[in-house]
ZAMI-657124 format. One line per 4 residues: their letters; for each residue x, y, z of C-alpha. Coordinates in Angstrom, 3 decimals. Each point is the difference from the previous one (the first is absolute). Layout:
BEGIN
a	X/Y/Z ~ ...;
***
This chain:
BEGIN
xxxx	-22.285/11.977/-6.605 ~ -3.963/-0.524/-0.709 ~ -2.428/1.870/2.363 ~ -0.893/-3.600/2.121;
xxxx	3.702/-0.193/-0.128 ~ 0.727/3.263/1.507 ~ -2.606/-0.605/2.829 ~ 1.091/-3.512/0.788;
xxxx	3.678/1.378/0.707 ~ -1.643/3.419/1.552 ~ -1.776/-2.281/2.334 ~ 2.882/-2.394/0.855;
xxxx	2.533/3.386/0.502 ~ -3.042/1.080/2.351 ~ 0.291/-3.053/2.238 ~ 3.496/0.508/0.265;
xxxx	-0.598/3.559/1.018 ~ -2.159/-0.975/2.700 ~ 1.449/-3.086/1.193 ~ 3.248/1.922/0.734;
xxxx	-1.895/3.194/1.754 ~ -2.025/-2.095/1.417 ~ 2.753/-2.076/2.236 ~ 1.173/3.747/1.478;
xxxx	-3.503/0.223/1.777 ~ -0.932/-4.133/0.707 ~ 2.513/-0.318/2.876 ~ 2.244/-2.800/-0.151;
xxxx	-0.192/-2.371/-2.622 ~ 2.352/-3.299/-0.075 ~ 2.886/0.881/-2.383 ~ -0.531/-3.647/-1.609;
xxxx	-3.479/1.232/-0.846 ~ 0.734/3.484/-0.973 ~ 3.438/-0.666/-2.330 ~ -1.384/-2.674/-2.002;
xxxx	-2.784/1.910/-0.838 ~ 2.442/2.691/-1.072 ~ 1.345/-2.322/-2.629 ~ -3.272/-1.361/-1.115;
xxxx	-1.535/3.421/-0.877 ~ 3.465/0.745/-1.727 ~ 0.066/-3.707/-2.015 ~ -2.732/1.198/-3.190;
xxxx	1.480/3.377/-0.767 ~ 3.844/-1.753/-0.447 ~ -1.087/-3.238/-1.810 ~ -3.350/0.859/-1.946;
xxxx	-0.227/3.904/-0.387 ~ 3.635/0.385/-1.187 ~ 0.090/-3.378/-2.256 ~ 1.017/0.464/-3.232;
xxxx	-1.710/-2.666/-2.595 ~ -2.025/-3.163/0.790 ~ 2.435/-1.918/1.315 ~ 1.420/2.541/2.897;
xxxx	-3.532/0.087/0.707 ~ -0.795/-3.575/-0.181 ~ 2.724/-0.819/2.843 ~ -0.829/3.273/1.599;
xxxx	-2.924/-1.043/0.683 ~ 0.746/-3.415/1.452 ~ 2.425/1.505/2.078 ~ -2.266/2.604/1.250;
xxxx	-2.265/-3.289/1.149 ~ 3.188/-1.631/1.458 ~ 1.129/2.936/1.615 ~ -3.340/0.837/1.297;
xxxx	-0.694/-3.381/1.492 ~ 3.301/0.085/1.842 ~ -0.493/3.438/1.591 ~ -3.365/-0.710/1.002;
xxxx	0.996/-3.131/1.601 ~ 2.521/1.377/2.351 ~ -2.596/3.293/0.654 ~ -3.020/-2.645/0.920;
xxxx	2.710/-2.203/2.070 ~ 1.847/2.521/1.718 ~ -1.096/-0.980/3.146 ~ 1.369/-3.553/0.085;
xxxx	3.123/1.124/-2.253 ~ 1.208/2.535/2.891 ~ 0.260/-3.023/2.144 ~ 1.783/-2.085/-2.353;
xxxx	3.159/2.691/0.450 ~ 1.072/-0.195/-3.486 ~ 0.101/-3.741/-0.639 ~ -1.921/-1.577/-2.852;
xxxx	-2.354/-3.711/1.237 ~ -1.483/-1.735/-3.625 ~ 0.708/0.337/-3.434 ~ -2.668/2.425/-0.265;
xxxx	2.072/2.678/1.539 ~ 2.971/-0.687/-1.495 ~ -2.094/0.063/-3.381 ~ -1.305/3.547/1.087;
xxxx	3.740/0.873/1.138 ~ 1.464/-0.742/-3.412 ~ -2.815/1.685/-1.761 ~ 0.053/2.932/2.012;
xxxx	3.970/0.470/-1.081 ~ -0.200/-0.777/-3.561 ~ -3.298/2.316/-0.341 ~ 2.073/3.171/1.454;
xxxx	3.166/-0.463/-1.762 ~ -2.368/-0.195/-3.651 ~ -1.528/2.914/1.839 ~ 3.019/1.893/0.211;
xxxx	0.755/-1.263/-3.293 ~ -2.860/1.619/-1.945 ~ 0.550/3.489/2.341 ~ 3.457/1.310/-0.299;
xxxx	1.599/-2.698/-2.064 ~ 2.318/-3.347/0.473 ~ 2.876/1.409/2.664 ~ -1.697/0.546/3.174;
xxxx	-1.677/-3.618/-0.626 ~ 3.125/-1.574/-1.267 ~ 1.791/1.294/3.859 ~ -2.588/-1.306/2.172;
xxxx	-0.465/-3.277/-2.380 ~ 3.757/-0.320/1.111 ~ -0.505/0.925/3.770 ~ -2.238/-2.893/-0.005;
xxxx	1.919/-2.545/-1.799 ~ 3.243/0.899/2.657 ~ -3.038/-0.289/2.703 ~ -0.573/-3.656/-0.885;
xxxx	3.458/-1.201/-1.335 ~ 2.381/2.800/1.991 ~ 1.037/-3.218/2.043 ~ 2.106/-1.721/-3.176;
xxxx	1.866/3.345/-0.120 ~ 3.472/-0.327/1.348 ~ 1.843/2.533/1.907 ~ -1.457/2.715/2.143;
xxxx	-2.975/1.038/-2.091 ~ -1.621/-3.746/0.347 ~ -2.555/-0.662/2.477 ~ -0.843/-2.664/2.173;
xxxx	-2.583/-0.602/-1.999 ~ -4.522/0.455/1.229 ~ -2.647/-2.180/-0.404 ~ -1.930/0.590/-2.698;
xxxx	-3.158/0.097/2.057 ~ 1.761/3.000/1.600 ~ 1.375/1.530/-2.290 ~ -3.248/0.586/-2.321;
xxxx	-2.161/0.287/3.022 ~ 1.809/2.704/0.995 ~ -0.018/1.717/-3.295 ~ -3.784/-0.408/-0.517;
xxxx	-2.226/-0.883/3.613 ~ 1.733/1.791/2.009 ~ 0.070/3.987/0.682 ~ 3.438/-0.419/-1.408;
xxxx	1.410/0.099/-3.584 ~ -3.305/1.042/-2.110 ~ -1.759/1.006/2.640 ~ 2.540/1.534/2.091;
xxxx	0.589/3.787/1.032 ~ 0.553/1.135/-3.849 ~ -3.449/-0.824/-0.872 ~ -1.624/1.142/2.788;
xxxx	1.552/3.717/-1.057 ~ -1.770/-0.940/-3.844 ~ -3.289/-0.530/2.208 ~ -0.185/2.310/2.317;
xxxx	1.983/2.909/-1.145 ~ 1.273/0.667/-3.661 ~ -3.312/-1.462/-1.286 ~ -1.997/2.721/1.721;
xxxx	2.602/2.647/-1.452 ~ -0.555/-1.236/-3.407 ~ -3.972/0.337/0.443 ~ 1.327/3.828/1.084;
xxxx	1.901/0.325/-3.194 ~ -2.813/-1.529/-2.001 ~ -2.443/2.384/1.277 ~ 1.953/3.118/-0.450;
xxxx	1.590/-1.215/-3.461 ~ -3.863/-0.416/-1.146 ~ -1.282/3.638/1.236 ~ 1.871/3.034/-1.097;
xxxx	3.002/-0.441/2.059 ~ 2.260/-0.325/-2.558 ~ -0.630/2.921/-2.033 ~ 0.394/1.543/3.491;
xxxx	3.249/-1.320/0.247 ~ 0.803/1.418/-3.384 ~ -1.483/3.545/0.026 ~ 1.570/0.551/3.515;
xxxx	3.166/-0.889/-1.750 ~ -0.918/2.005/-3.015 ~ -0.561/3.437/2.356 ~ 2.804/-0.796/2.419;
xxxx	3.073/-0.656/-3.069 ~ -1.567/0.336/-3.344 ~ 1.133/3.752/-0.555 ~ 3.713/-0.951/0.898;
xxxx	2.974/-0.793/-2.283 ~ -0.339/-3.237/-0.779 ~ -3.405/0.003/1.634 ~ -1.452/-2.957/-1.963;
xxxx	2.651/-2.306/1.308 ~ -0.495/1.626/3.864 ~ -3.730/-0.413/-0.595 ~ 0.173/-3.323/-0.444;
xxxx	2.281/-0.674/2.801 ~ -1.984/1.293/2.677 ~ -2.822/-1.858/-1.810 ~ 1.612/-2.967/0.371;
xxxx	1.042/0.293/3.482 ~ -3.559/0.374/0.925 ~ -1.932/-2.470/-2.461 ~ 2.943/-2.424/1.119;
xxxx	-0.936/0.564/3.953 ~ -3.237/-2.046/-0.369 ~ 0.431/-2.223/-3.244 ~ 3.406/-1.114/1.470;
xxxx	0.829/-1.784/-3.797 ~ 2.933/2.214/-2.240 ~ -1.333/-1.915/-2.809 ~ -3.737/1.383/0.632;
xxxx	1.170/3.294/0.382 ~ 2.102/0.069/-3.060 ~ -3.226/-1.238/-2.245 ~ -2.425/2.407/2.056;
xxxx	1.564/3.185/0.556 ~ 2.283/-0.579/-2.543 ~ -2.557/0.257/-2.630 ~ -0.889/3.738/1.023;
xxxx	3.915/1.119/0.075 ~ 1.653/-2.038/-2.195 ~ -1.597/2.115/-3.104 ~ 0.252/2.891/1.588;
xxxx	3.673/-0.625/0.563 ~ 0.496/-0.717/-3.814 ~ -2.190/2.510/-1.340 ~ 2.181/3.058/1.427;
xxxx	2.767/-1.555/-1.214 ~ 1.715/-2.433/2.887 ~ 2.600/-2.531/-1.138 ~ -2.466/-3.146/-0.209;
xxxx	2.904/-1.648/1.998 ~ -0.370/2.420/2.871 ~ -3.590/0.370/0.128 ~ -0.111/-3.969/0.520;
xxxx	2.819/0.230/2.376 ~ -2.346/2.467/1.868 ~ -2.827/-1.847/0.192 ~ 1.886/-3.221/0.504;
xxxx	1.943/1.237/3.301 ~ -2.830/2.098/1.283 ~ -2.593/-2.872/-0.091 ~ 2.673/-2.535/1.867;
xxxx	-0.079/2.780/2.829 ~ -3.411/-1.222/0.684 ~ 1.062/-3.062/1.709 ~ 1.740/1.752/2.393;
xxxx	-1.951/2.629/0.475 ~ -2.782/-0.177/3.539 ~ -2.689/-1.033/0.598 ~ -0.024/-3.456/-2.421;
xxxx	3.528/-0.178/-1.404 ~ -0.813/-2.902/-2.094 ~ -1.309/-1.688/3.452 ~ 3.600/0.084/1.023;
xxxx	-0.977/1.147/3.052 ~ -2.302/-2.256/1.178 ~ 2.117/-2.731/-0.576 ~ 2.151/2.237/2.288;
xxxx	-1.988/0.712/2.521 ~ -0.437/-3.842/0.542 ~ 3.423/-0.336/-0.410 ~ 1.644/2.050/2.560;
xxxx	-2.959/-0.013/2.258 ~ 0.277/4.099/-0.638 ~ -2.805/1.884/-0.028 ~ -1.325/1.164/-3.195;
xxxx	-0.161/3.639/1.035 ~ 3.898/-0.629/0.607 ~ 0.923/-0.870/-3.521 ~ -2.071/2.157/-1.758;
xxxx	1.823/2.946/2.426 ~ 3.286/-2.004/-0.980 ~ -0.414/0.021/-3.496 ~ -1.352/3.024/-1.140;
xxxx	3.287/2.132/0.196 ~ 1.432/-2.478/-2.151 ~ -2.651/-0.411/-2.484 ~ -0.296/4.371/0.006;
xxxx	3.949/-0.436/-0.519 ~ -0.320/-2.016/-2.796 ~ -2.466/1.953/-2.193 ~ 2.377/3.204/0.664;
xxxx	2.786/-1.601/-1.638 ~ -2.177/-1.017/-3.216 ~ -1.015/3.970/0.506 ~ 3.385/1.275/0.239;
xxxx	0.964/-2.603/-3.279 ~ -2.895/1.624/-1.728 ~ 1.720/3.511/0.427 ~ 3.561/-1.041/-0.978;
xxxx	-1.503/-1.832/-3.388 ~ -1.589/3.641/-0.337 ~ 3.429/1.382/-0.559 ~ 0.609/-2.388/-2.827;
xxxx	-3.107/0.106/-1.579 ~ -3.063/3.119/-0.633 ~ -2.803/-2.057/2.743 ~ -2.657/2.342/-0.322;
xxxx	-3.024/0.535/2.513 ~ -3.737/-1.152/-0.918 ~ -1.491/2.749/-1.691 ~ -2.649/1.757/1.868;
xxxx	-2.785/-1.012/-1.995 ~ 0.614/-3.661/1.168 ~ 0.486/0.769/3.461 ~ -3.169/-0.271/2.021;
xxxx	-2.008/2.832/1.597 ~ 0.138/0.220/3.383 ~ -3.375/-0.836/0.723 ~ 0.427/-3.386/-1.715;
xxxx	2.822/-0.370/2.122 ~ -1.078/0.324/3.548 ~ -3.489/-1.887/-1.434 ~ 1.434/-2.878/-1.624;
xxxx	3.308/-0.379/3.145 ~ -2.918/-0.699/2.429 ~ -1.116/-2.869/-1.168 ~ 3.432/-1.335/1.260;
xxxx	1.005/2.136/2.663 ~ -3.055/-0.348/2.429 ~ 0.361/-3.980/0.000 ~ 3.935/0.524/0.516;
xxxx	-0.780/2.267/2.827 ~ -2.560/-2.071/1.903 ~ 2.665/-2.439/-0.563 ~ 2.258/1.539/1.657;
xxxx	-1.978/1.504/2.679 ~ -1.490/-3.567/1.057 ~ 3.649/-1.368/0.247 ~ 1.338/2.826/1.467;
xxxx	-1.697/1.415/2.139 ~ -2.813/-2.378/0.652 ~ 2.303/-2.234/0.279 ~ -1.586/-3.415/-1.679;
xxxx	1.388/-2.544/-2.048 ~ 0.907/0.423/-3.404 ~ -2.424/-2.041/-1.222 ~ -2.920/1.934/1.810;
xxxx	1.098/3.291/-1.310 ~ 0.232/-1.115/-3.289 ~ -3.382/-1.638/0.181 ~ -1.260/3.659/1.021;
xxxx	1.493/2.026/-2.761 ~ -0.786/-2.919/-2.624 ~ -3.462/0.810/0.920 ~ 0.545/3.811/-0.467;
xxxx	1.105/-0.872/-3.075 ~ -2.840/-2.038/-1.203 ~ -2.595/2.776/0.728 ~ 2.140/2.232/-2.192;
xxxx	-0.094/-2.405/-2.827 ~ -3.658/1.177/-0.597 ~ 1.466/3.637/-1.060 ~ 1.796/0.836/-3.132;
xxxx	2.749/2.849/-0.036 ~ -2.745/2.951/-0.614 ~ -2.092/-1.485/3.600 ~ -2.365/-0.854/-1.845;
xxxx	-1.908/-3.805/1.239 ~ 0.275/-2.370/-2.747 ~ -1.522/-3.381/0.579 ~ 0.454/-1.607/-3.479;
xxxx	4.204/0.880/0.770 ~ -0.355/-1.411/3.393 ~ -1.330/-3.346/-1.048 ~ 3.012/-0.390/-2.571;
xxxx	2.627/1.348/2.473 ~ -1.096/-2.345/2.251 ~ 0.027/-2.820/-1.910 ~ 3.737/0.954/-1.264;
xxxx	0.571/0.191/3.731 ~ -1.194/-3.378/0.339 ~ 2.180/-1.443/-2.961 ~ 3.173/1.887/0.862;
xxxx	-0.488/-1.612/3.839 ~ -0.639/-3.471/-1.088 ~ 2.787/0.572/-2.038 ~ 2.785/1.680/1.815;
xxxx	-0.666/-2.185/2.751 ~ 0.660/-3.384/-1.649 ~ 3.188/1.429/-1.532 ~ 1.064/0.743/3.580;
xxxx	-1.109/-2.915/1.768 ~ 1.486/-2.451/-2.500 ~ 3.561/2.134/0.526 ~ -0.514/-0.330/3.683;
xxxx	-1.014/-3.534/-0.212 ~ 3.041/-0.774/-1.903 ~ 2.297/1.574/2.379 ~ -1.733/-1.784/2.932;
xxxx	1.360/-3.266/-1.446 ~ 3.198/0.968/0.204 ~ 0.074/1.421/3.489 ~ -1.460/-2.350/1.337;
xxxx	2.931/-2.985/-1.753 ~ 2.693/2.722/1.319 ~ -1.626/-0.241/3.903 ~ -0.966/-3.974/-0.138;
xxxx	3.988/-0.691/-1.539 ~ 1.915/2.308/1.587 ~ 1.373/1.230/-2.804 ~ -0.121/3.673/0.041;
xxxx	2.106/-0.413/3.021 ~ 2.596/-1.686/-1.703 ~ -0.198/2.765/-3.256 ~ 0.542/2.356/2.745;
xxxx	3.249/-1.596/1.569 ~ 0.896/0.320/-3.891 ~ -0.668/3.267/-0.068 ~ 1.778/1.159/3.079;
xxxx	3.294/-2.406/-0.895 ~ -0.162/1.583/-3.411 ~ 0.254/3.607/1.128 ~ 2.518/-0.760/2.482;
xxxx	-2.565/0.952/2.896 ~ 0.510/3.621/-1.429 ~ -3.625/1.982/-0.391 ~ 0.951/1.663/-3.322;
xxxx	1.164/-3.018/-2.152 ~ -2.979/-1.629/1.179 ~ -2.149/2.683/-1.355 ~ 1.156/-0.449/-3.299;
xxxx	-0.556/-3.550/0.350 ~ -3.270/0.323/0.778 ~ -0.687/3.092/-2.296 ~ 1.451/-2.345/-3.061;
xxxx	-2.059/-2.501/1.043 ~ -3.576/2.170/0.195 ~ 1.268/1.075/-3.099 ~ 0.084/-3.126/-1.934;
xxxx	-2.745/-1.695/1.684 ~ -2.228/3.401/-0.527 ~ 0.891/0.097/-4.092 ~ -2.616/-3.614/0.126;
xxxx	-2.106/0.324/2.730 ~ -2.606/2.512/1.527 ~ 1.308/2.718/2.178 ~ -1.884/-0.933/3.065;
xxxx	0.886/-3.868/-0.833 ~ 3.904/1.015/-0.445 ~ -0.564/2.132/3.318 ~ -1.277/-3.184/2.199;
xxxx	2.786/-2.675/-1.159 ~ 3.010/2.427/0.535 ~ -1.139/1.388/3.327 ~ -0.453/-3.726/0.784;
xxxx	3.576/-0.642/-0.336 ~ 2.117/3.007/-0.240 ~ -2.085/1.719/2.839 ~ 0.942/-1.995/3.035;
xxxx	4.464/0.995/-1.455 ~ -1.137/3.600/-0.430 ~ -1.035/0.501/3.314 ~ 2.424/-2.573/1.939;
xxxx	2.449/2.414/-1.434 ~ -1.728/2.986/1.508 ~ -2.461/1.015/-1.702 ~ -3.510/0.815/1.446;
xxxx	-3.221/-2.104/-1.635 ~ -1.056/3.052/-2.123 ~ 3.143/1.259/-0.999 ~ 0.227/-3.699/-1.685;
xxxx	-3.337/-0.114/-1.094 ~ -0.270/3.013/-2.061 ~ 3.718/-0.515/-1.137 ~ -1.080/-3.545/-1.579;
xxxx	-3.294/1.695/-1.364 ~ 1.270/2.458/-1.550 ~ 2.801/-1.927/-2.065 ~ -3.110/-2.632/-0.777;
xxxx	-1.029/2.919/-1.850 ~ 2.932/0.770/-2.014 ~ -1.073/-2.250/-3.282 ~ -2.827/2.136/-0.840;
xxxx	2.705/2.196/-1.614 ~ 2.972/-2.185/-0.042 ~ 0.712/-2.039/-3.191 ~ 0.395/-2.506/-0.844;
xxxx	-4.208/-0.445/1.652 ~ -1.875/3.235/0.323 ~ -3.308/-0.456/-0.165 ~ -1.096/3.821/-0.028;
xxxx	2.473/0.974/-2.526 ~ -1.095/-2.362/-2.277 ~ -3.794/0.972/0.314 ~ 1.217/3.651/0.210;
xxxx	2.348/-0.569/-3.681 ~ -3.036/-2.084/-1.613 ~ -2.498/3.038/0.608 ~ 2.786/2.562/-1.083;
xxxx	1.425/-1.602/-2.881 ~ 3.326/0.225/1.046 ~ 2.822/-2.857/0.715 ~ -0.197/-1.801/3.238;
xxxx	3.603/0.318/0.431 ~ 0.139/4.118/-0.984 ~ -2.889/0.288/2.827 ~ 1.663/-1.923/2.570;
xxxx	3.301/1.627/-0.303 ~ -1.766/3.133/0.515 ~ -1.850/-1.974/2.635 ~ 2.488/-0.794/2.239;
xxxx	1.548/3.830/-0.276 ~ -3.252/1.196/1.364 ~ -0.687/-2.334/3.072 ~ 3.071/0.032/1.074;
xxxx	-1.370/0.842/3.081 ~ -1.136/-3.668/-0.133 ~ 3.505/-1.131/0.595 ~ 1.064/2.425/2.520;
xxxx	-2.299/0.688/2.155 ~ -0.122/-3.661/1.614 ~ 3.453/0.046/0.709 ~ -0.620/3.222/1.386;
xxxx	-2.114/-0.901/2.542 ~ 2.726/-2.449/1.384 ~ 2.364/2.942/0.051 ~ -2.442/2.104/1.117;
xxxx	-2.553/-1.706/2.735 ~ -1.587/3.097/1.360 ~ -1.013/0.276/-3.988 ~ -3.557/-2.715/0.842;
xxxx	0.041/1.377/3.937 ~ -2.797/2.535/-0.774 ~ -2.698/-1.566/2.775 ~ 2.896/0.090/2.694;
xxxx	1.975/3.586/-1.155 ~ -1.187/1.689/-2.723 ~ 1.648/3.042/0.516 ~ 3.148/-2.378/-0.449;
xxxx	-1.603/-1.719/-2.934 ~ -0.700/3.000/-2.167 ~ 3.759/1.194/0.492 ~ 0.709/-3.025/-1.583;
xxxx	-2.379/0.118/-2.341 ~ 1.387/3.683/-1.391 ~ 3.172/-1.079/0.332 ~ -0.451/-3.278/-1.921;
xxxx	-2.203/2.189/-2.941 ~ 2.514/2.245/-0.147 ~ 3.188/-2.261/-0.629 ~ -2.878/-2.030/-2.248;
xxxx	-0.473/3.227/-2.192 ~ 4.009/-0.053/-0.275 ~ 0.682/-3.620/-1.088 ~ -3.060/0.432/-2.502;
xxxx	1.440/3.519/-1.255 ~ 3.597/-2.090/-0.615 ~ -1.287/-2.693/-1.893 ~ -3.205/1.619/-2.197;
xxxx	1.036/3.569/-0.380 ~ 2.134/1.777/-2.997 ~ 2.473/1.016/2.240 ~ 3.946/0.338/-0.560;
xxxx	1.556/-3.595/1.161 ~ 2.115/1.424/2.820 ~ -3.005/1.657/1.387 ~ -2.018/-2.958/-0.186;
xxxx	2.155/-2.570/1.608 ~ 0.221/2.545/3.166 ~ -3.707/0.259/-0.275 ~ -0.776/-3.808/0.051;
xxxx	3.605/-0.893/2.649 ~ -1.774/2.872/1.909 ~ -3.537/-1.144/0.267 ~ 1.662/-4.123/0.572;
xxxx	2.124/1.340/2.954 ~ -2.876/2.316/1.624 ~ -2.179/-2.998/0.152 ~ 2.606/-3.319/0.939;
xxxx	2.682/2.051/1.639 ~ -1.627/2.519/2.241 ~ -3.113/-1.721/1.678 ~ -0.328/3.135/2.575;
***
């Protein structure tokens, strides 16, 4: 990218950074001024930055305009759209309507590929033809001035609850991320790591699991964490003489963690929050034991591969001093902890809080990892902060948008209800057939589409079963999150193996075998928490919770023992039978 280039896209990712602070301290702002806006800042970096060749960038560009005219439209008539309650007058808005629908499935298109488009492309068809269906899953059929005014003027469909998370939430956690990913917060990350597991057996692959797990907490993306952290351990992995296989399973399974691991998980939680009407504080108390849980079992897996294979520690002379490591794990821990503190114990919203420690975090961008003040740094890392806003930021907005289309065809139709009668005449009304229902299906739909996305349209329709057969909002929520997860290392789709294999050298197929070995925590632990509610009850018990959470780890360490370890047969199938009935047969 040329220099004018560079400050072009530094300036546009610097709008978007204070457009989206900016709405936490201007009061109350229409949402049909404020979610447009969202997608018009997030139109350039999909269709023109990430073109490839003239003609990507040719239509890119006249999207951009047509996209861009249609957003702005509904932000500079929100007023007199509000009162039209979602139905379209003139063939100008139905123009805009159409435009606005075929701009953010292309969107979606050019983000994360053709199946997430391809879904809500069909949602809409069944929207406007659902009535020549026969049988129960017709409809008696909508206007079409309804139907597409509801989808695109209205604070429904694109514009509905989804978005407004994108807005007013996950984009200000991505400027957080940004910020910290720009400054010395990731070498941090990794020379906490380093000091905390590097010395260990098999302390290159526990090094960069605990890296992971907290890179992951604020980027939120397995695949970023694979390429970013996965850079540092990968060789290090290979150079002491790690199976290539294993090293990318460890990277691969430790870098998914980070979408379920507080305070972003992959903006999972937002989407929650909004979902379940559940505090935020709530989940993140809810799903930490799980998330802690889960990087155990990858720990424990580490030690039983030890016993097959010599998994040497980092030698000392590329483990950090200490000074270096209580220097460089400030630059992250003071915004976490003013983070925290503002949530916590000041008690403000999310948003506010993060706002606070994002600008800790700037200031600290001025300082290298000696404390020394370094403007010349500064300037770049705030430009990469810029560019990695602007562009995280479209990638989730055009996810989100994408998903919007599709709730908002499942509420206007009615037909999440009816997949929902399906599910519950499937399972026989019984809760654990419907689980694997619904776990098959986040499984499949997961393998094409974005976690979050995959996360939105199951909850949508398996959600409402899950819980009319008794289970309580969260319970079902992070059971359908969690399994949305599950193609990150599942083949035949999994996206961080293959970016883990690629950097490795190794087969796909070798890495994901050893993959799924590793997290099986990934598998288990949701069901767990059905067996075992007191397991996400931390806010409400946690004297409770953490019984559960020991007693959980330990049958965890068991199962993983069984299946990874070099152990006589006999003594393994008692290991893993043991650590299956400890978890689904005595929920104490």
């Amino acid at each position: 990218m040329s220099v004018p280039g560079r400050f072009l896209w530094g300036a546009l990712g610097a709008a978007s950074i204070i457009f989206h602070l900016g709405l936490i301290f201007s009061g109350l702002v229409p949402n049909l001024l404020s979610r447009p806006l969202h997608m018009l800042l997030a139109l350039p970096w999909i269709f023109i930055l990430a073109s490839d060749g003239k003609i990507q960038r040719g239509t890119g560009i006249i999207l951009t305009v047509l996209g861009g005219s249609a957003t702005l439209f509904i932000a500079l008539n929100e007023n007199a759209l509000s009162d039209q309650y979602g139905f379209l007058t003139g063939n100008l808005q139905l123009a805009v309507a159409i435009t606005l629908i075929l701009v953010t499935l292309e969107m979606a298109r050019r983000a994360v590929g053709w199946p997430l488009p391809i879904v809500a492309a069909l949602a809409v068809l069944y929207g406007l033809l659902g009535q020549y269906l026969p049988g129960e899953f017709g409809h008696p059929g909508i206007p079409i001035e309804s139907f597409l005014g509801n989808l695109t003027i209205a604070e429904g469909g694109l514009w509905g609850k989804l978005t407004g998370v994108s807005v007013s939430i996950v984009a200000v956690f991505v400027i957080m991320g940004a910020v910290l990913n720009a400054g010395e917060a990731g070498q941090g990350f990794m020379n906490l790591a380093t000091a905390a597991a590097g010395r260990l057996k098999g302390g290159a692959a526990k090094v960069s699991t605990l890296s992971s797990a907290l890179f992951g907490s604020i980027s939120g993306s397995a695949s970023a964490n694979v390429a970013s952290t996965g850079a540092i351990t990968l060789p290090a992995m290979t150079r002491l003489g790690y199976p290539k296989a294993l090293a990318g399973a460890v990277e691969a399974v430790a870098s998914s963690g980070g979408q379920i691991m507080p305070p972003l998980m992959g903006a999972g939680a937002f989407v929650m929050v909004e979902l379940t009407g559940i505090p935020y504080t709530s989940i993140m108390a809810a799903a930490l034991l799980p998330a802690i849980l889960y990087f155990m079992t990858v720990w424990f897996g580490i030690n039983a591969f030890a016993r097959r294979h010599q998994l040497k520690g980092l030698p000392k002379d590329q483990q950090p001093s200490r000074k270096d490591v209580m220097i460089t794990s400030a630059f992250f821990a003071v915004p976490f902890c003013i983070l925290l503190e503002r949530m916590f114990i000041g008690g403000f919203t999310p948003q506010f809080a993060a706002s606070v420690a994002i600008l800790a975090a700037f200031i600290l961008l001025f300082l290298d990892g000696k404390l020394r003040f370094d403007l010349k740094k500064a300037a770049l890392r705030i430009e990469q902060t810029c560019l990695n806003t602007g562009r995280q930021v479209a990638m989730i907005a055009s996810i989100i948008l994408c998903a919007s289309l599709i709730i908002g065809v499942l509420g206007a139709t009615g037909l999440g209800v009816k997949i929902t009668s399906l599910i519950l005449s499937g399972s026989g009304e019984m809760l654990w057939p419907a689980l694997l229902l619904t776990a098959g299906a986040c499984l499949i739909l997961g393998m094409e589409v974005p976690t979050t996305a995959a996360y939105v349209i199951c909850i949508s329709v398996a959600g409402p079963a899950l819980q009319q057969l008794g289970l309580q909002p969260l319970q079902a929520h992070l059971f359908v999150f969690w399994f949305a997860l599950l193609s990150t290392i599942t083949p035949p789709v999994c996206g961080a193996v293959f970016i883990a294999a690629g950097m490795v050298g190794e087969n796909w197929l070798k890495v994901s075998l050893h993959a799924m070995a590793l997290g099986l925590g990934l598998y288990i632990i949701p069901l767990a928490i059905i067996a075992n509610p007191g397991l996400i009850a931390f806010e409400a018990d946690p004297v409770y919770a953490l019984f559960q959470f020991v007693k959980i780890g330990l049958m965890l360490g068991f199962i993983s023992y069984g299946v990874i370890a070099p152990l006589k047969p006999a003594l393994r199938i008692i290991l893993t039978l043991t650590g299956f009935a400890g978890i689904f047969l005595l929920p104490l």
